[in-house]
C-alpha positions as CSV (number, residue, x, y, z in Angstrom):
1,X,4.6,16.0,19.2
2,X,1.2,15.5,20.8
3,X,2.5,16.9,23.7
4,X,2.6,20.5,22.0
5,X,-0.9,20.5,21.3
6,X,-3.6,21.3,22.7
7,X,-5.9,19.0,20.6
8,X,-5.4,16.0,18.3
9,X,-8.2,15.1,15.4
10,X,-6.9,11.1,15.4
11,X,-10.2,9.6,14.4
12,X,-10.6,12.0,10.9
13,X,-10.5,9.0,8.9
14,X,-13.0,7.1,10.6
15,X,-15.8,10.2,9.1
16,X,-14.3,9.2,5.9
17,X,-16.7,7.1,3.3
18,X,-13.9,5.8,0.9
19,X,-11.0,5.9,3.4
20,X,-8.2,4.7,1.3
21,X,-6.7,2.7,4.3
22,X,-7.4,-0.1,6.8
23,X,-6.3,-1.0,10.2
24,X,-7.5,1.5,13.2
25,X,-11.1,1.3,14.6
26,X,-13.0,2.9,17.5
27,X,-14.8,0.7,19.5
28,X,-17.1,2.6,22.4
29,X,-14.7,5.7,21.9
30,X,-11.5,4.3,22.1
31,X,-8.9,3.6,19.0
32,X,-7.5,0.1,18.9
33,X,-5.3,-1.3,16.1
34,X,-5.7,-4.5,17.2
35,X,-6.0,-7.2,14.7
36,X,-3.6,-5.8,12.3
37,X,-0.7,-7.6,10.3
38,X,1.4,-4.3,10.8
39,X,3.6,-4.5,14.6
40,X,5.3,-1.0,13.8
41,X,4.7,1.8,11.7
42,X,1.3,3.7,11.2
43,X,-0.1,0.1,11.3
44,X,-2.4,0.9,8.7
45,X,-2.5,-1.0,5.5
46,X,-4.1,0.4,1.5
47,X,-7.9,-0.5,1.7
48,X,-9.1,-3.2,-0.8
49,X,-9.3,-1.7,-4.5
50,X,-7.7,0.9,-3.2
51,X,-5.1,3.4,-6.0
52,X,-2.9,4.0,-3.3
């Protein structure tokens, strides 16, 4: 799909304060998940004391 847009907001939840989820990061302006214990999927995992 990201090919049928113009722009993408990917990094929305990084401006979050209580982001309920873990696992991307920018590092100098580029998104890494790197580190996580997801290999497929979102990669993203509920943040600690997190409801969801």
């Amino acid at each position: 799909l990201a090919d049928l847009t113009d722009y993408l907001d990917l990094d929305g939840n990084l401006l979050i304060s209580n982001d309920p989820y873990r696992g991307v990061r920018v590092r100098d302006g580029v998104m890494s998940f790197a580190g996580t214990e997801e290999t497929t999927g979102l990669r993203v995992q509920a943040a600690e004391g997190s409801s969801f």
